[in-house]
N, C-alpha and C positions, 0 to 999 in steps of 0.2 A: 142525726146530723151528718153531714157529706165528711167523707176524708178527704185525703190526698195522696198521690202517689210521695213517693221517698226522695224521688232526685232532683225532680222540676218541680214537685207542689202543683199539680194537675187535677183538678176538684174533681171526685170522684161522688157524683150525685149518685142517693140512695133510691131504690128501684119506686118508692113512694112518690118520691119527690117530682114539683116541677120544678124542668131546667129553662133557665132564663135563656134566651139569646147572648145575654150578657156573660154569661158562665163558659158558653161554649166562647164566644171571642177569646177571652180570658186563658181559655187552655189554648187556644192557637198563639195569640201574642207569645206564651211563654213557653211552646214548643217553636216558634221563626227565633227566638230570644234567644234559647239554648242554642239552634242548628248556628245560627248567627249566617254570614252573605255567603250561601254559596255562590254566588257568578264571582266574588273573588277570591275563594280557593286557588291556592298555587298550583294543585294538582292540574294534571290534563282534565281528570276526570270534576264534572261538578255536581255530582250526587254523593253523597255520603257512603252509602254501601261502593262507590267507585274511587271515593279518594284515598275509604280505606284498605282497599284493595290494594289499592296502589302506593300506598305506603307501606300497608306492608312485603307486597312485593320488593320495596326496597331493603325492607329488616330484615328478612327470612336468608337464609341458607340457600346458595345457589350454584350449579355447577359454572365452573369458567367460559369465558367465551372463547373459541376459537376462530382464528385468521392466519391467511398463509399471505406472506410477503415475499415478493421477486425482485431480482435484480433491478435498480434502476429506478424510477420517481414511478408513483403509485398513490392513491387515491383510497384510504382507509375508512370505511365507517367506526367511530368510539361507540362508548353505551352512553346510557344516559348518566355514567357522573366520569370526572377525569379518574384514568386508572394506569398503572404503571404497566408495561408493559415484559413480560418473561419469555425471552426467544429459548428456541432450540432448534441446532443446525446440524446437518449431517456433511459430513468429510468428504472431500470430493480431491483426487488428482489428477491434474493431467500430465505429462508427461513429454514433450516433444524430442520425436526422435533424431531430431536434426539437430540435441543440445545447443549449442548458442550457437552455431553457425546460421540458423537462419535470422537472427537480428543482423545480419549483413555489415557487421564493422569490423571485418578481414575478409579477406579473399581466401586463406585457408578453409583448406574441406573441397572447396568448388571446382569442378575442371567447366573448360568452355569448349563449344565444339563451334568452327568459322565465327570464332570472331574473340572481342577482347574483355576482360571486366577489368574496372575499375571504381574503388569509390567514392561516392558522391555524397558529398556533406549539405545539398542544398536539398536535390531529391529526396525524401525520407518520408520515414511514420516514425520509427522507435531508435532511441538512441541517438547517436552521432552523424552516424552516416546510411545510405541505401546502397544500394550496389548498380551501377550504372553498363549495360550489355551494349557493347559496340558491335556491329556485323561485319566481316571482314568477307561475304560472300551473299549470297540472295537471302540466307537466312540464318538465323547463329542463337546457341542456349546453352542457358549456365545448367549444370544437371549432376545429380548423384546417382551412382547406383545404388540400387535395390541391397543386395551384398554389403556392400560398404554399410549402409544405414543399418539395417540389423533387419530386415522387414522379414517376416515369416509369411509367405503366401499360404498358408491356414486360415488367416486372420484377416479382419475387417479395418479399413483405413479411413480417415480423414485427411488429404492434402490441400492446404493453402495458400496462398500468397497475396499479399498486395503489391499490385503491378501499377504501373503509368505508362504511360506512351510518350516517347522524346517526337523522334522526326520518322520514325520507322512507320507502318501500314499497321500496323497491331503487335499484340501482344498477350500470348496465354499459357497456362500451364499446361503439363501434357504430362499421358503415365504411357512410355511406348509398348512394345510386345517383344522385343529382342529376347530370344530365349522360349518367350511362350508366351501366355495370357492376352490380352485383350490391350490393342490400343485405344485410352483414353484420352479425349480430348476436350479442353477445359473452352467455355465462352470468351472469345474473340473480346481485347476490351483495346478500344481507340478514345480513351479521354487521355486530351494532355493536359487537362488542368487539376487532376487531383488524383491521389493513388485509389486505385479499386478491389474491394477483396476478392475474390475467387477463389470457388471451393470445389472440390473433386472427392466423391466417395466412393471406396473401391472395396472388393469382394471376391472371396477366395477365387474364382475364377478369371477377375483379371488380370490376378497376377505370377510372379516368375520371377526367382533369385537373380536374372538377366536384365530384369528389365532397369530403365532409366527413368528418374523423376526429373524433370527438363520444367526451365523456363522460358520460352521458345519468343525471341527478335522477331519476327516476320517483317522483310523490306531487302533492302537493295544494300551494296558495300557503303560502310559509314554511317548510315542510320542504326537509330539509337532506341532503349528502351529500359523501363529501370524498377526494380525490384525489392522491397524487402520484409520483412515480418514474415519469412517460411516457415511453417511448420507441417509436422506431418505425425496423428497421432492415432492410437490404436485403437477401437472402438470396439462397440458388440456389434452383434447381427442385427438386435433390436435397437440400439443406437441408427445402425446402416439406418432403416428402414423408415427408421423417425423422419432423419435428414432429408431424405425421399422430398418430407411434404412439409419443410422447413421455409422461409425466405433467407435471402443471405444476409438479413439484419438479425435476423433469430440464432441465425449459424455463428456470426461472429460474438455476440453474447454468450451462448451456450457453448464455443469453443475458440476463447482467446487468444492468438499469440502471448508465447510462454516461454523463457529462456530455459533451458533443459526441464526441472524436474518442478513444477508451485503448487501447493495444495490453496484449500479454503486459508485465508489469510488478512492480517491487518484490515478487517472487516468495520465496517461503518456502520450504526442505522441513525438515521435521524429526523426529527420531527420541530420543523420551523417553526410550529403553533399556530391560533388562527390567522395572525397575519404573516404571509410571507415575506415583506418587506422589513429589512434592519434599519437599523439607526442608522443618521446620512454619517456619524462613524466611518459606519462600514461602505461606504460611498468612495467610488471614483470624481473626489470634488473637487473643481476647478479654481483655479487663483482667487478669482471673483467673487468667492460663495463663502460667507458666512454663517457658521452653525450658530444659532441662536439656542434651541433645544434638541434633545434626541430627536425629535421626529419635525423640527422648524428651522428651514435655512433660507437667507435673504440672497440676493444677487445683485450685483451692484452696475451691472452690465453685462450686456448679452453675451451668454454662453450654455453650458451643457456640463449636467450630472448624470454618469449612470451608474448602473452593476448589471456585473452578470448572474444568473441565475437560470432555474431550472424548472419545469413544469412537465406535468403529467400528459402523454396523448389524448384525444379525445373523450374531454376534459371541461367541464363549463368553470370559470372564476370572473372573477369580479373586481374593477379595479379602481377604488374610490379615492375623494380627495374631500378635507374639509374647508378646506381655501387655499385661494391662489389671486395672482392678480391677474383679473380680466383675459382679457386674449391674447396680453403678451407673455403666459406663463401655461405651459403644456406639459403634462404627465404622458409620454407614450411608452408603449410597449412591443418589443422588435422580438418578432418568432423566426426563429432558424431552424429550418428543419436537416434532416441529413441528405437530403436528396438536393439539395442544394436552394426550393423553393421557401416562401418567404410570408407571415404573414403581421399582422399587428391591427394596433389602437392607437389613440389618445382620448386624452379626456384636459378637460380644466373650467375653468371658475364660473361659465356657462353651462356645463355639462358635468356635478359633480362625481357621479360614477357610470362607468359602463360594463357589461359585463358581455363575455366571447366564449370560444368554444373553439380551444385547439382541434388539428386534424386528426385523424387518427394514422399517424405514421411517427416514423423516429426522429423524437426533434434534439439538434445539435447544442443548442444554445438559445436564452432566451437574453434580450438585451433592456432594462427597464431604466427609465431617465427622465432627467426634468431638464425642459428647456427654454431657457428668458431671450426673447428676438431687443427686451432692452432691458427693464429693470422688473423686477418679483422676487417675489416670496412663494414658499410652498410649506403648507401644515397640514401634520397627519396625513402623511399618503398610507392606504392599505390596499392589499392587494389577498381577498380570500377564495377558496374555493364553492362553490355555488353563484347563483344565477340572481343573489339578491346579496346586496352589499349590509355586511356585519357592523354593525357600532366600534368604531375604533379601538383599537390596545394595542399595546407595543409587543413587538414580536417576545414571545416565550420560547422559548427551543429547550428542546430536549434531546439529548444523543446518548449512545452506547459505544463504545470505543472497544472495540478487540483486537490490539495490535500485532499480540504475538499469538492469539489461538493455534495458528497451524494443524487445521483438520486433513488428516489425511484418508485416504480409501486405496483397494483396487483396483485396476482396471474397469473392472465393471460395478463396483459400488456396494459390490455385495458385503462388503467387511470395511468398515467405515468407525474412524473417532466418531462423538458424539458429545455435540456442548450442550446444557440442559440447564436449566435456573433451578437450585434447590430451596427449598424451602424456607431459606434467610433472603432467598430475593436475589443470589449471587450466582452470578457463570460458572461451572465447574464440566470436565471432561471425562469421559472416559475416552482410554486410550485405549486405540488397537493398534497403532504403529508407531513405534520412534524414528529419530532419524539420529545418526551418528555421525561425528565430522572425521576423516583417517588423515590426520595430520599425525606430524613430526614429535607430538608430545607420549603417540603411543610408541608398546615395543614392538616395534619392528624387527622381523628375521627374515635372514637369507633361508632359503627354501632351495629350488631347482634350476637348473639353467637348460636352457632347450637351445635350440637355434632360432636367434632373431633378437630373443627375448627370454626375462627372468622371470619366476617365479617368486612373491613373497609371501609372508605370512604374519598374521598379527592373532590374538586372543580373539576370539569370535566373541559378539555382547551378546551378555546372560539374559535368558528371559525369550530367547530370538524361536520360531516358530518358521524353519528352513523349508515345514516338509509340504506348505503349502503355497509353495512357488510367489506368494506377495512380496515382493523385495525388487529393489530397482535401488543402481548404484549409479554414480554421477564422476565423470572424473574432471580433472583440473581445469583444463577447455571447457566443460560443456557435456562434451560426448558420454553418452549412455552407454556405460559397460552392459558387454552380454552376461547372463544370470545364465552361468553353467553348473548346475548343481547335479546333473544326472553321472560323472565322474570326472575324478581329476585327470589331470591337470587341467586347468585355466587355459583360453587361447589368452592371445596379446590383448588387450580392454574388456577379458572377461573376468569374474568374481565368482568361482566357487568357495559353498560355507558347508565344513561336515561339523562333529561333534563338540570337536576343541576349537578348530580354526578357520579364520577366511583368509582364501590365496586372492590375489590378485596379479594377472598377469601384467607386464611391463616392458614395450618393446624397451629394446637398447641404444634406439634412436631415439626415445624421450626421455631415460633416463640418465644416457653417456655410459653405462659400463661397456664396456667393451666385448666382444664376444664370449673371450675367455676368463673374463675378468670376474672376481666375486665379491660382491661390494660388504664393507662390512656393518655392522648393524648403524653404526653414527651416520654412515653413507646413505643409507634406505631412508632413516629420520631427515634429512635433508632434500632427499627429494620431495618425500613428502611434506616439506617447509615449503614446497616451491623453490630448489636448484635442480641446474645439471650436470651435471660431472662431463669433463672432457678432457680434450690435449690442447691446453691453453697456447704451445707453442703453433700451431697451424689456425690459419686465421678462418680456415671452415669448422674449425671447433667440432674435430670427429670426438667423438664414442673414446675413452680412454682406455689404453690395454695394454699399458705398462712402460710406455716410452714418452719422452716428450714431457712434458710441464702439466701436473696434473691443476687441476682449476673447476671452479663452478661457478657459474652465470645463474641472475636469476631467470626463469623458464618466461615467456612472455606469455601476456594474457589480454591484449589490444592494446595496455599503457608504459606509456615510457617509450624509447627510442627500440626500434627492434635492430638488433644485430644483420648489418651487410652481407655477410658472408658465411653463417654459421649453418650447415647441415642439420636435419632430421629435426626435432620440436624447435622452434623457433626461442631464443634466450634476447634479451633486453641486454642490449650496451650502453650503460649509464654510469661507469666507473667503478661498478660496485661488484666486479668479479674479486675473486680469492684465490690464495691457494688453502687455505684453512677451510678443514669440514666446517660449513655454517651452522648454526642454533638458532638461530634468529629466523622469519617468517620472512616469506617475500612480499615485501611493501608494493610493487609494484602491478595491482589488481590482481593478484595472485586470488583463486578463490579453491581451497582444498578439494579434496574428494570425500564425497557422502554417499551412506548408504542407508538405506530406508529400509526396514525389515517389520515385518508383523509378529506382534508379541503373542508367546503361546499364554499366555493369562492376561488379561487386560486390566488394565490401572487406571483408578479413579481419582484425577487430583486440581486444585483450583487454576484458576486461567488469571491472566490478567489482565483488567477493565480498568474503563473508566467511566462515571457517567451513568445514568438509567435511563430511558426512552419512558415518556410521559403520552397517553392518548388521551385527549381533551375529548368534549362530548363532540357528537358531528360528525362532520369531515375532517378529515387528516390526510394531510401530504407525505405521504413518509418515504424517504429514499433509502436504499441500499446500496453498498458499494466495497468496492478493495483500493487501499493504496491509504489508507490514515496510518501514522505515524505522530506517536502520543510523546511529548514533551523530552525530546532529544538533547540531549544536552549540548549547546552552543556556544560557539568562544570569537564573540564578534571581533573582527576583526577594522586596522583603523587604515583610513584611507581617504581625502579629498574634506578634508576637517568633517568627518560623519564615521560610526560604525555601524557594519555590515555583517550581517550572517550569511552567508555565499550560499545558492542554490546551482552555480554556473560550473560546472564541471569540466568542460572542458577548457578552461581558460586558468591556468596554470596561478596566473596572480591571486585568485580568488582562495587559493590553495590553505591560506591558514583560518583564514574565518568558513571553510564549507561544510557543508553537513553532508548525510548520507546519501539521499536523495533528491533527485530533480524536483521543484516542486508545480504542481499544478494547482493550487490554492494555499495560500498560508490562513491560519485560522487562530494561531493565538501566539503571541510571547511571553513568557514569564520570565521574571526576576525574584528569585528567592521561592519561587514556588507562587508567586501572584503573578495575578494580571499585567503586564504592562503596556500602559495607553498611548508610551511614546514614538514607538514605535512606527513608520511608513511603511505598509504592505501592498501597495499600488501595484509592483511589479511580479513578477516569479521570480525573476533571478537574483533578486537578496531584499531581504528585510533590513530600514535603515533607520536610522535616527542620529540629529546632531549631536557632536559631542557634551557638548554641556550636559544632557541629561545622564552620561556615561557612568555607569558604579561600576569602578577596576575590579573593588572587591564579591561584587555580589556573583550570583550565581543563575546565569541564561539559562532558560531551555526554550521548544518551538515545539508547537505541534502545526501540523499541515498535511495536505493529500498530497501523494508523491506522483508526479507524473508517470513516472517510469512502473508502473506496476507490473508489467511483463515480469520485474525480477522480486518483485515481494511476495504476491500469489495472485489468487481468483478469488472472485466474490463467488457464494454460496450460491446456487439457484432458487431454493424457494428456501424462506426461514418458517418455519411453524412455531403460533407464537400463542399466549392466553391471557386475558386479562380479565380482570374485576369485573362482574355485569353490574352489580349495586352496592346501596352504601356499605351495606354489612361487612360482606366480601371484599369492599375495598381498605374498609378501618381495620379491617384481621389484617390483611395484607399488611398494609401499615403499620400496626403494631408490634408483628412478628419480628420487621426489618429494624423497627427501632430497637427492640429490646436486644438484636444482635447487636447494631451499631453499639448501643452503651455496654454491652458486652464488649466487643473488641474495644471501643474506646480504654476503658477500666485495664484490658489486659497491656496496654501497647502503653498505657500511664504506668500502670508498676513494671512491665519491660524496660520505659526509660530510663526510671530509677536507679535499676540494679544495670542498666546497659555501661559499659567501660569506653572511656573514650579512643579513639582510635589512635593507632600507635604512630607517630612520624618515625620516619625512617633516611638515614641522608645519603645520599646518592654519591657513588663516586666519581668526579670530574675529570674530563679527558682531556687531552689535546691542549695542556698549558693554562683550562680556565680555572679561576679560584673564588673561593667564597662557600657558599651554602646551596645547597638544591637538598630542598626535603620533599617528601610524597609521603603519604598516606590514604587506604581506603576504609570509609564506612561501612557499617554492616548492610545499607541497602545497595551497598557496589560500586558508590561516588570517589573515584578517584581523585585528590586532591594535591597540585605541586605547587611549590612556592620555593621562587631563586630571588636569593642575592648574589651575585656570580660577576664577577669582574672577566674580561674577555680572555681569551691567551690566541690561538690558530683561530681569522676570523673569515675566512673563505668557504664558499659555498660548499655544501654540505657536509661542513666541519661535523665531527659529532664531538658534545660536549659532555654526554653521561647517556647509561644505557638501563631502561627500566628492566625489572624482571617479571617473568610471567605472572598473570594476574592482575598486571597494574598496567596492562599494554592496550590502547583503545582500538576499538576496529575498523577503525577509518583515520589517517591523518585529520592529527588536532593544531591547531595555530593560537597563540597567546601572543596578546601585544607587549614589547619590551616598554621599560619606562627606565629614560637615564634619570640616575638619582642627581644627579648638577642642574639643577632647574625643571626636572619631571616633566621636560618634552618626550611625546611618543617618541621613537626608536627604530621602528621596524616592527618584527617580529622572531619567534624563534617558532620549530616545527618539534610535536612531540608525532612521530609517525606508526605506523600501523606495524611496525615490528620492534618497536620498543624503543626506537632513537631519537632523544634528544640532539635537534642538530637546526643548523643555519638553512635555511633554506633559498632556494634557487632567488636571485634576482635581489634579496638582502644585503644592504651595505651597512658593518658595524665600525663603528671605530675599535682602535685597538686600546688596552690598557684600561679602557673605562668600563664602571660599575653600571649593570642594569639590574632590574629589581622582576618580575612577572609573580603571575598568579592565573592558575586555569584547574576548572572541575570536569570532569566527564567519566560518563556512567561506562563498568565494564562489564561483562556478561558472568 
C-alpha cells in the first residue's frame, strides 16, 4: 500500500504500483496548496528559495551601513527599513586673525590711506553695520599691517572680504610687498547691487612682516566703495594647494567669516521625511485663507500662500497635488539660485504633479506657494524627492540638535575633539581642548611692570598640555593674543604659560594704570570684569598715576554710547563710571578674555542634544548646518495689546523681551516645556501673539536658527554617520536605547523623590523700594524671581536690588510689571547682564505704587 510523505501528505506510490494521472495531479494541487500565490509574495523576490533569502537577509546579523554627510541640503539614500541614524564629528577651528575687527561695526584697528571710513548700517553682510571707503584722491584703502595682525611669513594664509561697489570704478583686495615678498592682487569686482566674496591665498614667499593687507577704492576724489566680513586665517600648505582648485562658493563654505576664535558648534541635522512640505501652520497665510485641515486650506479671494524652504543642487523631485479648483488655483515653485539666476514650476487641478530637476549650482532660496486669481481650495500638497510622485503623508521630520557641542582642533586638524554615538544611541565627546573664560572671578596678581605696559598673572588650568604649542587666547575686542611660550616675559597682547602660571601682558592704555603705578589684586579683577581705571578728573581719561580723581568706565565693546574724549581703549559714557573698584561685570557687550589650550590627557564626557535624526527607506533630504539654538529661555515682553519675544537688537525698546541671537528662522515656542500653537512667527524680528492667550505665570522658552552664526561657530564639513541595514539591526538598536531610556527614566523618578526643593532667598532692595524680591535656582540652572515691591527712586536706571554670582543671566532679561490696583500691564523692569535689577531706559513708573513680576531664565 502507497505512503505519504510527513508534511504535505504527498502519495508515495510503491515501485509495484500503477500510478494514476490522478495521483500525480493530487501531489501537485497539494504541493501549489502548501507554496500558496507566489506572484503575491511581498518580497522582491517571487520564488521561494528568493524570498527566503531575503528574509532572511533581513533576520541575520549585519555590519552598519555607512554614509558621510556635508554641509548644506544633500540627497541621502536609507535601506530598506527606517533606521535611526548615529553621527560622528570631528572638531574643526577656525580662527580669524583680524578677531572682530573684520565684522566692520567700528572703525577701530583700521588705518585709511587717501581717503575716509565710515560706517554704513545699509551696506552690510553681518551684523549692524559694513564699513563704507570714501577716496579723497584717485585711489584710497582701508589696510592693516602684516606686524600688527600677528602674521608669521613662515606660514600659509587665507585672506577675505566681501566687497560692493558704491560709485567708485572697482574694488579689491590686495596683499602689497612693502618690506619684501610678492605683491598680491585680488579680482577687480564692479557689482553694485550685492556684496561679493573674494579670496586671496598666500605662501611663505609672498610674504614680509612689512607688508600691508589693503582693501583698495579704485576711482576718482568722492567715489565710494564698501566692505565687510574680513577675515584672514592661517592654513596648511596642503590646505594652500586644495584652494588652488576650489570655486569661491566652495571657499566660502569651507572657510566662513568668523568673529575671532568658533569651533564645530550649535550644529543642526535634519531630515523633513518623505514629504518636504508642512502643515499650511507653518505657512506664510494670507487674511483670506482658511485652514480647514493640516494639509486643506480654502481662499475666499484672490490672493497667495507660501514658505521658504530649501533643496538639494542637481537634484530630480516632484511636486504633487490631490486637488485644487480648476485654473484658478496654482501650486508653483520659485528656484533662487546664488548667482542671482532663477528657475521654477507650477502645477494644479489640470496637471496634478510635475516633476524638475534643480541645476547643479548653489541655490539661495527656494520659494513654494499657492495662488487663487479668485476663489479655491488646495489639498494634500506634497513635494518629494524622485522623478515619480509618492502617495501622500504628512511631513514626518526628524532632527538632532547639538547646541552647545563645541568641537574644537588645531590649526591643522591634526588633534581634534571628537563627538561619536555610544552604544545607548547618545552623543558623547572626547575631549582634546578646553576653553577657559579669564574674567574677574579668577585670582588675579600683579606680576611685572615694563614700559608701556604690565605684566599679570593667574593659576595656569590643570590638565593643560603647553609644550605643544595648540593654544590660542582671545582678548576683550576680539584680538588674538600672541602665544609667547618660548620665554618670559609676555609682549603687550601676548600670553605666556610655564609650570604654575599664565602671564598676560597688558598695555597701560587699556587698562589705565599708570606707568608707574601698580594696581592691586581688586584692581586686575576689575579689568578683567570689563573696567578702566583712570583720572576721572581730565576729561581725556588718561592712564591713572596718582594724581587727579581716580575712576573706572566701563571699557567699550561697539554697545552703549562711546565716550567723546577718552584716550587709549575706548570706555562707554553711560553714567555708570565710579570711583569704587567695581565687582560687577560690564553689562555693556563686554565679552571677556579666553583661552583655548589642548589637554595633556583627553576626557571623555556627555554632550548635550536634543532630538534623533530618523532615515526612512529611499531618498532622504537631509540638511546640515550651524547657528540652532535649543529652547532659550524667554520673557515675552508687552507692547501694542500683543507679547513679544524680541529678535531686534539693535533697537533699544525691544530690550526687555530679547533674546541672545538675531534670528534667521524661528522653529518652535514652548510654555512649560510644550509646544505652544499661539504663537505668530511670520517675521524674524519677534515672535508674537495676542494678549489674551498670555500665562504671566508660565514659563517661555524658543528655539530657532540664529542668524548671526559668525559668533556661535561653523558647521562640521563632513559628518560620518551609520545606521541599521535590516530589521534585526534595527530592533537591537532599538531595544538597546529603550532599555537605557527606562533606565534613566527609573533613575531621574527616584532622583526626584529624594530631590530638595530649591531654596528662595530675598533680595535686598535699594534705592527707597519696599516689599519682597525673592530668587531662587533649580538644580537644572533655572533662575527664578518673583516681586511684590512698592516703588521708592523711579528714574531711569534706578537700580532696585543687586543679584549675586550664579543667579546673574548672560544677556539682559526684561519681565513685564503688573500694578496690583486693577492688574494693568506697567511697563517693565530689566534684570541685566551683570546682576542689576533696575528701571530701564524709556520706562515711566509711577511713584508710591505696588507692582507684582515673575521671570525664569536659564544660567550657565
Amino acid at each position: 500500500m502507497a505512503e505519504s510523505t510527513t508534511n504535505i501528505g504527498l502519495i508515495k506510490p510503491l515501485e509495484s504500483e500503477f500510478v494514476s494521472i490522478n495521483t500525480l495531479n493530487e501531489n501537485m494541487d497539494s504541493v501549489d496548496h502548501a507554496l500558496g500565490p507566489l506572484n503575491s509574495l511581498p518580497t522582491s523576490s517571487t520564488n521561494v528559495a528568493g524570498a527566503i533569502s531575503e528574509i532572511y537577509d533581513h533576520l541575520t546579523d549585519k555590519p552598519l551601513n555607512q554614509l558621510t554627510l556635508k554641509q548644506g541640503v544633500q540627497v541621502v539614500q536609507g535601506g530598506d527599513v527606517p533606521a535611526i541614524l548615529h553621527p560622528t564629528i570631528k572638531g574643526r577651528t577656525l580662527v580669524n586673525l583680524l578677531g572682530r575687527d573684520g565684522n566692520c561695526e567700528s572703525l577701530n584697528g583700521w588705518a585709511v590711506y587717501q581717503g575716509t571710513l565710515s560706517l554704513d548700517a545699509t551696506n552690510k553682510v553681518f551684523g549692524n553695520n559694513g564699513i563704507k571707503i570714501t577716496s579723497t584722491a584717485d585711489s584710497s584703502s582701508m589696510n592693516k599691517t602684516a606686524a600688527a595682525i600677528g602674521v608669521n611669513p613662515a606660514k600659509h594664509y587665507l585672506y577675505s572680504a566681501y566687497v560692493k561697489l558704491g560709485t567708485a570704478s572697482s574694488v579689491a583686495i590686495r596683499k602689497d610687498n612693502n618690506g619684501g615678498g610678492t605683491a598680491i592682487y585680488g579680482a577687480l569686482v564692479t557689482s553694485t547691487t550685492a556684496f561679493t566674496r573674494v579670496n586671496m591665498r598666500l605662501q611663505p614667499s609672498d610674504l614680509h612682516s612689512g607688508n600691508f593687507f589693503t582693501i583698495d577704492c579704485n576711482g576718482s576724489t568722492g567715489q565710494t566703495a564698501y566692505v565687510d566680513g574680513v577675515s584672514l586665517y592661517q592654513i596648511t600648505a596642503e590646505e594652500y594647494e586644495a584652494i588652488g582648485g576650489m570655486t569661491a562658493a566652495q571657499i566660502e563654505m569651507m572657510y566662513p567669516y568668523v568673529d575671532d576664535m568658533k569651533h564645530v558648534n550649535a550644529v543642526y541635522i535634519e531630515n523633513k521625511g518623505k514629504n518636504l512640505l508642512p502643515p499650511f501652520s507653518e505657512w506664510n497665510l494670507s487674511a483670506n485663507t482658511v485652514v480647514k485641515e493640516q494639509y486643506r486650506i480654502e481662499m475666499t479671494s484672490a490672493g497667495e500662500n507660501d514658505l521658504i524652504m530649501m533643496l538639494s543642487p542637481n537634484t530630480t523631485y516632484t511636486l504633487s497635488i490631490e486637488s485644487a479648483t480648476s485654473a484658478n488655483a496654482f501650486v508653483f515653485l520659485d528656484i533662487h539660485y546664488k548667482d542671482g539666476s532663477t528657475g521654477g514650476i507650477a502645477t494644479n487641478d489640470g496637471i496634478n504633479s510635475k516633476s524638475f530637476t534643480t541645476l547643479d549650482k548653489p541655490i539661495d532660496r527656494v520659494r513654494v506657494g499657492f495662488l487663487v486669481t479668485s476663489t479655491g481650495h488646495l489639498f494634500n500638497p506634497m513635494l518629494n524627492v524622485g522623478s515619480e510622485p509618492l502617495s501622500f503623508e504628512p511631513q514626518k521630520p526628524s532632527y538632532l540638535y547639538l547646541p552647545d557641542c563645541n568641537l574644537h582642533s588645531n590649526v591643522d586638524g591634526s588633534v581634534a575633539d571628537r563627538l561619536y554615538t555610544d552604544g545607548q544611541g547618545k552623543p558623547r565627546v572626547t575631549r582634546r581642548f578646553r576653553e577657559m573664560v579669564l574674567d574677574g572671578s579668577l585670582a588675579w596678581a600683579y606680576n611685572t611692570d615694563y614700559t608701556g605696559y604690565k605684566v599679570v598673572r593667574v593659576t595656569r588650568p590643570s590638565g593643560i598640555n603647553e609644550s605643544l604649542g595648540n593654544m590660542f587666547a582671545i582678548k576683550y575686542d576680539g584680538k588674538i593674543l600672541n602665544i609667547n611660550n618660548a620665554a618670559y616675559p609676555p609682549t603687550v597682547d601676548a600670553i605666556y604659560t610655564d609650570g604654575l602660571h599664565s602671564y598676560i601682558g597688558i598695555a597701560d592704555t587699556d587698562s589705565g594704570w599708570g606707568e608707574s603705578y601698580t594696581p592691586t589684586a581688586d584692581e586686575i579683577k576689575a579689568y578683567f570684569l570689563g573696567w578702566k581705571m583712570g583720572n576721572g578728573a581730565d576729561t581725556s581719561f588718561p592712564p591713572w598715576s596718582g594724581s587727579g580723581t581716580k575712576m573706572w568706565f566701563k571699557l567699550y565693546n561697539g554697545v552703549g554710547i562711546k565716550h567723546p574724549s577718552a584716550l587709549g581703549a575706548p570706555v562707554v559714557d553711560d553714567g555708570s563710571a565710579t570711583t569704587t573698584v567695581p565687582t560687577t561685570f560690564n553689562n555693556q557687550g563686554f565679552t571677556p578674555y579666553r583661552l583655548m589650550y589642548q589637554l595633556a590627557q583627553s576626557v571623555d564626557e556627555p554632550v548635550a542634544y536634543e532630538g534623533a535624526l530618523m532615515l526612512h527607506e529611499g531618498d532622504n533630504q537631509v540638511e546640515v548646518g550651524t547657528g540652532i539654538v535649543v529652547r532659550e529661555v524667554a520673557n515675552p515682553m508687552f507692547a501694542d495689546n500683543a507679547y513679544y519675544i524680541a529678535s531686534q537688537h539693535s533697537n533699544p525698546f525691544y530690550a526687555p523681551g530679547r533674546i541672545s541671537h538675531t534670528v534667521g528662522k524661528w522653529l518652535d515656542v514652548f510654555r512649560n516645556g510644550e509646544r505652544d500653537k499661539y504663537w505668530w512667527t511670520g517675521v524674524t524680528l519677534s515672535a508674537s501673539f495676542v494678549k489674551t492667550y498670555y500665562d504671566p505665570s508660565a514659563a517661555y522658552s524658543v528655539t530657532y536658527l540664529a542668524l548671526d552664526t559668525y559668533a556661535i561657530g561653523i558647521a562640521p564639513q563632513t559628518i560620518s554617520a551609520e545606521y541599521a541595514p535590516n530589521i534585526r539591526e534595527s530592533v537591537k538598536s532599538l531595544v538597546r536605547e529603550v532599555v537605557e531610556a527606562r533606565t534613566e527614566t527609573s533613575v531621574l523618578a527616584n532622583t526626584k523623590v529624594q530631590r530638595q526643593q530649591p531654596q528662595w532667598i530675598n533680595a535686598t532692595l535699594l534705592s527707597n523700594w519696599t516689599g519682597t524680591l525673592r530668587y531662587s535656582k533649580s538644580d537644572t540652572g533655572i533662575v527664578t524671581l518673583i516681586g511684590d515691591i512698592t516703588s521708592g527712586v523711579i528714574t531711569a536706571l534706578t537700580k532696585i536690588a543687586d543679584l549675586p554670582k550664579g543667579y546673574i543671566p548672560s544677556v539682559h532679561m526684561g519681565a513685564v510689571l503688573m500694578r496690583t490696583s486693577g492688574g494693568a500691564d506697567a511697563g517693565s523692569i530689566l534684570i541685566n547682564s551683570g546682576g542689576a535689577v533696575q528701571i530701564p531706559t524709556g520706562v515711566t513708573l509711577a511713584a508710591a505704587t505696588r507692582y507684582m513680576f515673575a521671570i525664569s531664565y536659564r544660567v550657565d
